[in-house]
C-alpha positions in Angstrom: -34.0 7.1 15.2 -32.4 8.0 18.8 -30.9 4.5 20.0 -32.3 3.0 22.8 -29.5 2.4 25.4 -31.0 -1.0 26.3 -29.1 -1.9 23.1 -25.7 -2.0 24.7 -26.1 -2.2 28.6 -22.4 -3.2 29.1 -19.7 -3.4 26.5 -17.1 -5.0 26.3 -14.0 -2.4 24.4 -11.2 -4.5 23.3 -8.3 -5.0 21.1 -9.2 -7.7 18.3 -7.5 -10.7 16.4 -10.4 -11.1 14.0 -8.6 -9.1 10.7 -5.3 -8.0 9.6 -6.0 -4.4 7.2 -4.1 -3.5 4.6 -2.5 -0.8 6.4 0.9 -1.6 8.5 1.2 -5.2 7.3 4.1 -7.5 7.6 4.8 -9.9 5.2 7.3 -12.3 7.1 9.2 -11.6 10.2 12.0 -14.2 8.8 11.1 -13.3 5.9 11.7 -9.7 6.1 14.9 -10.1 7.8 16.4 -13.0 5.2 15.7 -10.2 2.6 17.3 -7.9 4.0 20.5 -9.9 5.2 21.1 -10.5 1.3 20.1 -7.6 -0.5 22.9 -5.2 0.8 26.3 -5.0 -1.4 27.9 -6.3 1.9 26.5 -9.1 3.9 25.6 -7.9 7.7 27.7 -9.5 10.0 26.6 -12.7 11.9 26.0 -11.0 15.0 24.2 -8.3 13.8 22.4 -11.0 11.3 21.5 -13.4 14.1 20.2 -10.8 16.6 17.8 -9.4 14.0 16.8 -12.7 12.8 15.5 -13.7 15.9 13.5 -10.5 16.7 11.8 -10.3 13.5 10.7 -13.9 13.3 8.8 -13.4 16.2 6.1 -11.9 14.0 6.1 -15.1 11.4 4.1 -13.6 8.3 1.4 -10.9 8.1 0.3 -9.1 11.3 -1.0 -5.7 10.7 -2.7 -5.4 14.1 -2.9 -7.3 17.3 -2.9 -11.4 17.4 -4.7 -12.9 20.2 -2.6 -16.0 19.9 0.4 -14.1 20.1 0.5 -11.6 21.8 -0.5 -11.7 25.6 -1.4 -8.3 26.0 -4.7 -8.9 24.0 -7.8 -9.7 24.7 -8.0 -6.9 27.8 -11.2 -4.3 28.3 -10.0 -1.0 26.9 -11.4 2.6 27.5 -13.4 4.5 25.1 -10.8 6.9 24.3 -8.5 4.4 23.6 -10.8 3.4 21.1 -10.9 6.5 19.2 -6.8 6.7 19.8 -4.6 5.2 17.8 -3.1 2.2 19.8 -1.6 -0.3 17.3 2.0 0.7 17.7 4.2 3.2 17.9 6.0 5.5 15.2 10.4 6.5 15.1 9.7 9.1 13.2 7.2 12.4 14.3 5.2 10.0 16.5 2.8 13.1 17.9 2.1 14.0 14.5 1.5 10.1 13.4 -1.1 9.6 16.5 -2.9 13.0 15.6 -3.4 11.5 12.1 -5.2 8.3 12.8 -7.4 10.1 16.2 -10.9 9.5 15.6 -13.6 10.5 18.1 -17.0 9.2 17.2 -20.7 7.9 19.4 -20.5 4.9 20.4 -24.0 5.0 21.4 -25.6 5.7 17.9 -22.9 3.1 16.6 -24.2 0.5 18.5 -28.1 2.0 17.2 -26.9 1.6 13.5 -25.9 -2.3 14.4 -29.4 -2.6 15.6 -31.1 -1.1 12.6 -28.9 -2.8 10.4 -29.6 -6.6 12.8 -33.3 -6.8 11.5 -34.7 -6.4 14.5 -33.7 -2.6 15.6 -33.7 -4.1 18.9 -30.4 -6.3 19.1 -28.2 -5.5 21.9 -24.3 -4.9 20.8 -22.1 -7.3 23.3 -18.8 -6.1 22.7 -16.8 -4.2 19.9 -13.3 -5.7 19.5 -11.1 -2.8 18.1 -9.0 -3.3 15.3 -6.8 -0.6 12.8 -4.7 0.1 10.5 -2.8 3.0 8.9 -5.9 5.1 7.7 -9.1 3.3 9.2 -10.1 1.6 12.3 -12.1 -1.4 12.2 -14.7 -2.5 14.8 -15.9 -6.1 14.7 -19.0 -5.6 16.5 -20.6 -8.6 17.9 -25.2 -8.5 19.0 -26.1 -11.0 21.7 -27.3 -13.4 18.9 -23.9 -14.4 17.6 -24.6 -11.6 14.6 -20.5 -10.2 13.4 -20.2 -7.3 12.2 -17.4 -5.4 10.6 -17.5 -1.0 10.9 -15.1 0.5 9.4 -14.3 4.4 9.9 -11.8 6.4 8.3 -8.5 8.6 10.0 -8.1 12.1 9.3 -5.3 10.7 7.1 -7.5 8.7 4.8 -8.3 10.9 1.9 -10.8 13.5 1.3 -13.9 13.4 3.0 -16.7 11.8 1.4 -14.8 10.7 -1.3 -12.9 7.9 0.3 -16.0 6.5 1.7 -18.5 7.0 -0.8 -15.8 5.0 -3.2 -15.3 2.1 -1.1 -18.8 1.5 -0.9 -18.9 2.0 -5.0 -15.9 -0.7 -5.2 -17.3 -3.6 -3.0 -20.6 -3.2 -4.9 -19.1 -3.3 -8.3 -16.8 -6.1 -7.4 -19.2 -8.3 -6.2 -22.1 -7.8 -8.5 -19.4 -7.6 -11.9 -17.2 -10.3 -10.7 -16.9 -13.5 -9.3 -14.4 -12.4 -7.0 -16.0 -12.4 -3.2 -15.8 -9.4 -1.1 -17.7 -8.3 1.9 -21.0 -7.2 1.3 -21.9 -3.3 2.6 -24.8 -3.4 4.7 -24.8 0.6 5.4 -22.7 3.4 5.2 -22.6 7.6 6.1 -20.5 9.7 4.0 -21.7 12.7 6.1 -19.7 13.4 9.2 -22.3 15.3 10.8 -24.8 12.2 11.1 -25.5 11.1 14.8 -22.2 9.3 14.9 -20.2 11.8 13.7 -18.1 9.9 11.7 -18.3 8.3 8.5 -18.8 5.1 8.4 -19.1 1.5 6.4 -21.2 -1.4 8.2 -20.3 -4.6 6.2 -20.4 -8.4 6.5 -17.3 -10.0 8.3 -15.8 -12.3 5.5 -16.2 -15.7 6.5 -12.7 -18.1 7.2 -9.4 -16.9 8.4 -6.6 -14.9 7.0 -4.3 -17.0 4.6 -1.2 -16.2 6.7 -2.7 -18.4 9.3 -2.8 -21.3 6.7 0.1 -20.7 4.3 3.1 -22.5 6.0 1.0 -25.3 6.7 -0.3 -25.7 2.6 1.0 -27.7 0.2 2.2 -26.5 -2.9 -0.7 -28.0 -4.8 -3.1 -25.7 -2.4 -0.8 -22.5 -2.8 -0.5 -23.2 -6.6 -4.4 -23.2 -7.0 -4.0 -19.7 -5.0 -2.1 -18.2 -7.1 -3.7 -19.5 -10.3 -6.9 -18.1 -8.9 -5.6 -14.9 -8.0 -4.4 -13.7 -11.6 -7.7 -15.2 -12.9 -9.3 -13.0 -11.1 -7.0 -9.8 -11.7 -8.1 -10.6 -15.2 -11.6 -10.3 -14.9 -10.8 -7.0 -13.7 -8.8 -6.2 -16.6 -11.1 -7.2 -19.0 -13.7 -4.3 -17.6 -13.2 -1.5 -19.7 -13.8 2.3 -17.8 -14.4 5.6 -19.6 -11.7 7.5 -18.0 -9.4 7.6 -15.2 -10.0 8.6 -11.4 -12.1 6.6 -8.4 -15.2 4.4 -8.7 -18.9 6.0 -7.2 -22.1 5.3 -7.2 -24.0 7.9 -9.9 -25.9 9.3 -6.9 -23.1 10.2 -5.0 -22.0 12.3 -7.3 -23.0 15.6 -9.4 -23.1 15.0 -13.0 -20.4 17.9 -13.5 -17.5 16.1 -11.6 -18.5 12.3 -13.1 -18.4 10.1 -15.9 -21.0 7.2 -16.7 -20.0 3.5 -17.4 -20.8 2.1 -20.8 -24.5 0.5 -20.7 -22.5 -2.5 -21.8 -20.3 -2.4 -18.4 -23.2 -0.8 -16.0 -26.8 -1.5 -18.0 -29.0 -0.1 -15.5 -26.3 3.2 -15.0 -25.9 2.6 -11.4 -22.0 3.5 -11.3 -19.8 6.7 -12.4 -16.2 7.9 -12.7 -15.3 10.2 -10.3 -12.5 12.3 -8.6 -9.7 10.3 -7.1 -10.0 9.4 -3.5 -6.3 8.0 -3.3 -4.5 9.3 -0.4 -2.0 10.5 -2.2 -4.2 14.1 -3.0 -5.2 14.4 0.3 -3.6 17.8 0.1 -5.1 21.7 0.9 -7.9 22.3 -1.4 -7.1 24.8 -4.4 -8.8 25.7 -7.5 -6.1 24.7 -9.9 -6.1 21.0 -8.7 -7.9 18.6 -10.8 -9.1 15.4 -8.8 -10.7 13.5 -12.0 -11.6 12.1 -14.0 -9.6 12.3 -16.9 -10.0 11.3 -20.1 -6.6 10.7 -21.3 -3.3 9.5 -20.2 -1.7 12.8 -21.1 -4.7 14.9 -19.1 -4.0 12.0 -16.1 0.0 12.8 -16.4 -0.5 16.8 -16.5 -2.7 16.2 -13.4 0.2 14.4 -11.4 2.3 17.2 -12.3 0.4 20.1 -11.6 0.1 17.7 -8.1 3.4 18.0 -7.4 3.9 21.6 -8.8 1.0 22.8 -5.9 2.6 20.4 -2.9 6.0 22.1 -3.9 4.6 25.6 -3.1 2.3 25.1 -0.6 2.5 21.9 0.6 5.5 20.1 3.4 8.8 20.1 2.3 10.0 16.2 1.2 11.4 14.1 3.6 14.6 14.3 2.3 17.7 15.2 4.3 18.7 19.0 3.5 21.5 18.1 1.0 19.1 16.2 -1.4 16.5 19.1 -1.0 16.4 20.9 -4.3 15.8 24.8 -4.4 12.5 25.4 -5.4 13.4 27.4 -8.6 15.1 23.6 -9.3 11.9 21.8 -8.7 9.8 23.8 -10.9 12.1 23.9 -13.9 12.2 19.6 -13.7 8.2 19.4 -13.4 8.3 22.0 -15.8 10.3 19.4 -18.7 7.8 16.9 -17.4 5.6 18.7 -18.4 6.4 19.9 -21.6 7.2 16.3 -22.7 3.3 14.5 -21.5 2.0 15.5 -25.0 4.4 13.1 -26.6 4.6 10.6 -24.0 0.3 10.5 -24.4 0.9 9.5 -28.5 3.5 6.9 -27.4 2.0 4.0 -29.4 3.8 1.6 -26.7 2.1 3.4 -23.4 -1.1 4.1 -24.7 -1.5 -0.3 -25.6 -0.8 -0.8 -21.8 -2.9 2.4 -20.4 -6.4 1.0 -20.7 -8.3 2.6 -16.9 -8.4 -0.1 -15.0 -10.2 -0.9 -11.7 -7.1 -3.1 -9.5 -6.6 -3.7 -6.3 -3.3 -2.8 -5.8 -2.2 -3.9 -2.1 -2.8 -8.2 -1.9 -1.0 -9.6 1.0 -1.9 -12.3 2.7 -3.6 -10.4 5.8 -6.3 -9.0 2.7 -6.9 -12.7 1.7 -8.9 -15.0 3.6 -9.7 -18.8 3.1 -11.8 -21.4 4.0 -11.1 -22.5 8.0 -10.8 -26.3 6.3 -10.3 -25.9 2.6 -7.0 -23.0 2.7 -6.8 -23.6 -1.3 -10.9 -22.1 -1.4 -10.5 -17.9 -1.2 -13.5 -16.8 0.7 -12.7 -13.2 0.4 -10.7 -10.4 -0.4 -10.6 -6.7 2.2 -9.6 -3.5 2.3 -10.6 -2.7 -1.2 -10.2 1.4 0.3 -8.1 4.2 -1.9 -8.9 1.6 -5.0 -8.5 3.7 -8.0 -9.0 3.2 -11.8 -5.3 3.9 -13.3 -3.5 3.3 -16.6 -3.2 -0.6 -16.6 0.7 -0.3 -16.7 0.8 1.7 -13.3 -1.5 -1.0 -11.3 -0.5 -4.2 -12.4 2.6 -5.5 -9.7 3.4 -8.8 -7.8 1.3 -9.5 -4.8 3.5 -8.5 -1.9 3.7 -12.2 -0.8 4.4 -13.2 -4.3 7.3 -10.4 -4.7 10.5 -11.8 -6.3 13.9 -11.2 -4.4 17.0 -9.2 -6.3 18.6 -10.4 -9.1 15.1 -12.1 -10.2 15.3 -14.0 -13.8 12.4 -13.3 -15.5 11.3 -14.9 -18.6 11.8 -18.8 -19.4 14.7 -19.1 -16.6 13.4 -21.3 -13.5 15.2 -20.1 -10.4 18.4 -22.2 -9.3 20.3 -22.6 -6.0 23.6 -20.4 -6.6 26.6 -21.8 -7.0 29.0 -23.6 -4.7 25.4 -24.0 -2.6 26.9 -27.4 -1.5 29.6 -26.2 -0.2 28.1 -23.5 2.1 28.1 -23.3 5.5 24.0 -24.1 6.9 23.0 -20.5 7.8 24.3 -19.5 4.3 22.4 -22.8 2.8 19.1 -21.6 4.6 19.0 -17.9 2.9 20.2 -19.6 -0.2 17.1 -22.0 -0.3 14.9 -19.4 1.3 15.9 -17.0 -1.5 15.1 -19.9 -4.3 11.8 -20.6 -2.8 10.6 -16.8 -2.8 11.8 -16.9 -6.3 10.0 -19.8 -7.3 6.6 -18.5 -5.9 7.3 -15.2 -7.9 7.8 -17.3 -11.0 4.5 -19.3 -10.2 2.9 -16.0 -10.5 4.4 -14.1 -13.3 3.3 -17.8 -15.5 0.3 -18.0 -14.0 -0.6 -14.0 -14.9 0.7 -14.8 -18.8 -1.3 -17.8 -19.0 -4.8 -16.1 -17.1 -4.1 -12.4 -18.0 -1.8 -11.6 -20.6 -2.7 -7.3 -20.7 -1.6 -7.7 -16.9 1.9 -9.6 -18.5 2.0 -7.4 -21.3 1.9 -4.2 -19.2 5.0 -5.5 -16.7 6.8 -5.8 -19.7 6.2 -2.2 -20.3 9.8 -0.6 -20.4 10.5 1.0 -17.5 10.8 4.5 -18.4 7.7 4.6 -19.6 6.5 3.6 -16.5 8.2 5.7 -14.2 8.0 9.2 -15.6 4.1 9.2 -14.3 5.1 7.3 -11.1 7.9 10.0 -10.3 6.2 13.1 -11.6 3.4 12.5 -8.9 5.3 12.1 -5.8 8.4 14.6 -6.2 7.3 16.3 -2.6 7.7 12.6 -1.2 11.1 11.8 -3.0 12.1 14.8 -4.1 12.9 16.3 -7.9 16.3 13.2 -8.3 14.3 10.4 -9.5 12.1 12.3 -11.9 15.2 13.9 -13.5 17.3 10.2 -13.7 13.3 9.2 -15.5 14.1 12.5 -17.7 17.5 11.7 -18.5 16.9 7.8 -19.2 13.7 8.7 -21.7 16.4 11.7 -23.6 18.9 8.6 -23.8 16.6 5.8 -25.1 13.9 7.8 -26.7 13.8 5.5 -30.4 14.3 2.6 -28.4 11.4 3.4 -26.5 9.1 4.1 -29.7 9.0 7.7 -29.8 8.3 8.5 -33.4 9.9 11.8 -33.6 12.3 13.7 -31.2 10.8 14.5 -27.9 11.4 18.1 -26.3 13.9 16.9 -24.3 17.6 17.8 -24.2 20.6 17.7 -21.7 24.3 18.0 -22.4 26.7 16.0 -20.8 27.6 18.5 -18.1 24.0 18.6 -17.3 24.2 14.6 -17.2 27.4 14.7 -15.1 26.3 17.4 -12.5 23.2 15.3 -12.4 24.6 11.6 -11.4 27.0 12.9 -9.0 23.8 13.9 -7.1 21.8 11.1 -8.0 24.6 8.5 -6.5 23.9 10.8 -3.3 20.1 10.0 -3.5 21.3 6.5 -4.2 23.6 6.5 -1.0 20.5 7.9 1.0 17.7 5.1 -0.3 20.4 2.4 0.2 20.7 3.1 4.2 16.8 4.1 4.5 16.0 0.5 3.2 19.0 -1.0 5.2 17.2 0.6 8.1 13.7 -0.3 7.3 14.2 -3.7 6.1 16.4 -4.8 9.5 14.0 -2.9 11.7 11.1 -4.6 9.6 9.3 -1.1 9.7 8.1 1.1 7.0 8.7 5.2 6.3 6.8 6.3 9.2 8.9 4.1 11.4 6.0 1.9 12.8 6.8 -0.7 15.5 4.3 -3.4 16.4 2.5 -2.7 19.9 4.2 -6.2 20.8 7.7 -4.8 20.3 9.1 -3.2 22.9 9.9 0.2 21.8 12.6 1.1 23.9 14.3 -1.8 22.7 13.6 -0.8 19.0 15.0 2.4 19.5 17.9 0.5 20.7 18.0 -1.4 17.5 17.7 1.6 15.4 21.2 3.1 17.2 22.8 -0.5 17.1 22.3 -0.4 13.3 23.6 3.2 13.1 26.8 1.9 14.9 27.0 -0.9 12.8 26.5 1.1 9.5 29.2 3.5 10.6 31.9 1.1 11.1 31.5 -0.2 8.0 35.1 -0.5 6.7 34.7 0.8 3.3 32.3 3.7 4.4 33.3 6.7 2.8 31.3 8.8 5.2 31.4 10.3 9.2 29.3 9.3 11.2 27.8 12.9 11.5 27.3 12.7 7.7 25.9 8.8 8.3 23.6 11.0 11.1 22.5 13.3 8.9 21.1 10.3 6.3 19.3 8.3 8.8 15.6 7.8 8.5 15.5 7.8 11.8 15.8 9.7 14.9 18.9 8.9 17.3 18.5 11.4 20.0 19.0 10.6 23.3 20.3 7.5 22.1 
């Protein structure tokens, strides 16, 4: 029906502290910088150390939009078009294009007329609407005169293909909580058409009760964060044990034509309420074309040829990678590499090693601790899990990872080896003792989880243990137009070295000489140069590819940063490099700096 604009006489627009999405999260201010303080060949120096030390740790764990604790710029009225802008940040890299992307324009009116409908009473008036986003949604928490919360979450242009994205949420979060004990918000109404009243697709769901477990983690006992993470891999194995018919995005059947989805086993789905459909990952958001196959598949190899012929299209037709112009392959280069990819899927889908660990497998695949939340009181009782959207069913192998806040540092023992203090730790001088025990303690939560998971889930154990190879020839041959054709060619040339180690019955189709090899490292260890400064940059700026400052960070000053590092990188005394070919590498722009 029309809403009645009695429903929301006077709003109140603002920016929210109610969730942290998925989307731009930050796993540790401290923590971030710690990281990346020890994870360079060369330690930073204590200047540069110190002063990046103390502006990361401003944002302690995970903060993926705006605190209201923190940050004193919150809590203020906001316009409607800053509600449909994106206003969580700022971007170093092609800002206008990153705003453009995540620039949604929707009714607020018949919004606030959906609330009402979906209150019970169709009468409820809508108070105020707290905004909240992330990377490829917004969320509204949208708040009725009676107290009633509720959570709307709308999708950016940058979210996936339209319909799908939605329409699988809303599949997931009703599988989840209906096929597993795991709690997630409950989905009160959604739109997959854009042309409803709104004009937007939409998801109305409950807000999940509690707070977000960065609030509560430093303040836990290991007893409490133990019973965490034991819970968490219990979980991820009840997910694992739910077997799929092929490989692509979760639906509901009706959402769907029977051409372009699969149906569960009666034994999974009895009353044949759910399908397998096309993939609604972000990653094919891409021009539509009648040689790209979205899902399902049926196989691993049919799933691996699909990644391919991914990357074959986005060569042609799609953006050139983000690579600096001396790691950009020629195109005849590109083709020829997805072309051996190619050619060798047949034999990588009979691989008696890959196909035990390739089971389809519903997983969600970004847990941090702004995606958890816990009881107010009780921080060791999960009271629900968010953010469930772009959740795909993938080979087992491909989804199974540490939770970011689990993640171990470098140089990681895994296996029966408990993480130890290094040597001559006594003798260190305190800031060096801190990272030391810092760097044990991350260690030791990492260990806590890869225990728990072979004690709760062993196929999750049993597919990290998946030689790597294996593993990366499908990771690589999907993203080429992201990373470029290096890392699938070092995949190539590491399968062609170790293919009877890596249980390959017979010869694969696979050959290179050793000038091939040679030519190859020497631009490889270019690549290598390139990644090592891009996460030097990213870690130390505590920012991701797109460059994405908090809105609580001054950006003037973090464009400062950026050059400060640049000047620090290039005085490196070992750098074989000028500082136009340092220039030329960095991930971010330095003009007018």
């Amino acid at each position: 029906m029309s809403p009645n604009s009695t429903l929301y006489p006077q709003l109140i627009l603002k920016p929210s502290s109610g969730y942290v999405s998925a989307t731009h999260s930050r796993h540790g201010g401290l923590e971030k910088s710690l990281e990346a303080s020890t994870s360079s060949e060369e330690p930073v120096s204590r200047h540069v150390q110190k002063t990046l030390i103390y502006h990361v740790s401003r944002y302690q764990l995970c903060t993926s939009f705006l605190i209201r604790e923190t940050n004193p710029i919150i809590g203020h009225t906001i316009s409607k078009e800053e509600l449909f802008k994106y206003t969580n940040g700022r971007f170093l890299s092609e800002e206008e294009s990153q705003l453009s992307k995540r620039y949604v324009r929707f009714d607020i009116d018949r919004l606030c007329g959906v609330i009402a409908n979906v209150s019970g009473t169709g009468t409820q008036q809508v108070s105020s609407i707290d905004k909240m986003e992330g990377g490829f949604s917004k969320a509204l928490l949208m708040t009725t005169l009676d107290g009633g919360e509720y959570i709307v979450k709308i999708p950016c242009p940058n979210a996936g293909r339209p319909m799908y994205c939605t329409a699988s949420e809303v599949a997931v979060l009703d599988f989840v909580r209906t096929h597993t004990t795991i709690p997630v918000p409950k989905v009160l109404a959604w739109s997959t058409d854009s042309t409803n009243p709104v004009g937007v697709e939409y998801i109305v769901m409950e807000r999940v009760p509690g707070v977000q477990i960065f609030k509560k983690w430093t303040e836990m006992g290991d007893v409490d964060r133990l019973s965490i993470v034991k819970r968490l891999t219990q979980w991820e194995h009840e997910l694992a044990e739910i077997p799929f018919p092929a490989f692509g995005s979760l639906y509901h059947k009706g959402s769907l034509s029977d051409r372009e989805s699969i149906p569960l086993d009666p034994s999974v789905d009895p009353e044949g309420l759910f399908c397998v459909g096309p993939s609604c990952d972000s990653h094919w958001l891409m021009q539509h074309s009648p040689d790209v196959h979205y899902g399902p598949w049926k196989t691993i190899g049919d799933f691996g040829e699909a990644l391919i012929n991914r990357s074959l299209l986005k060569s042609q037709h799609g953006p050139k990678a983000k690579l600096p112009a001396s790691l950009n392959s020629p195109l005849e280069e590109h083709l020829v590499t997805l072309g051996v990819a190619k050619e060798i899927m047949p034999a990588m889908a009979t691989n008696v090693k890959l196909l035990a660990q390739s089971q389809p497998t519903l997983w969600h695949t970004d847990i941090h601790m702004g995606n958890i939340f816990v009881a107010e009181d009780e921080p060791d009782k999960v009271t629900g899990f968010i953010d469930w959207q772009h959740t795909s069913i993938s080979p087992l192998f491909m989804q199974v990872r540490w939770p970011t806040f689990l993640a171990p540092p470098e140089d990681y023992p895994e296996g029966q080896v408990m993480p130890q203090l290094p040597p001559g730790y006594e003798d260190m001088e305190a800031e060096d003792k801190e990272i030391a025990l810092y760097i044990k303690q991350k260690a030791t939560w990492a260990k806590a989880y890869e225990v728990a998971t072979l004690l709760n889930d062993k196929k999750a154990w049993r597919a990290m243990q998946l030689p790597l190879a294996l593993k990366e020839l499908f990771r690589r041959c999907g993203d080429t137009w992201d990373e470029g054709i290096l890392p699938l060619r070092e995949t190539l040339i590491e399968l062609f070295r170790s293919q009877r180690e890596l249980g390959f019955e017979t010869d694969i189709s696979l050959h290179f000489n050793d000038e091939q090899i040679a030519a190859h490292e020497k631009e490889f260890q270019a690549y290598e140069e390139w990644h090592e400064i891009r996460s030097f940059v990213k870690k130390l700026l505590d920012t991701d590819d797109d460059g994405w400052i908090p809105p609580e960070y001054d950006f003037t000053e973090m464009k400062s940063r950026n050059k400060m590092l640049f000047d620090y990188y290039v005085s490196k005394p070992d750098l074989n490099k000028t500082p136009d070919e340092v220039r030329r590498l960095w991930p971010f722009s330095l003009d007018g700096l």
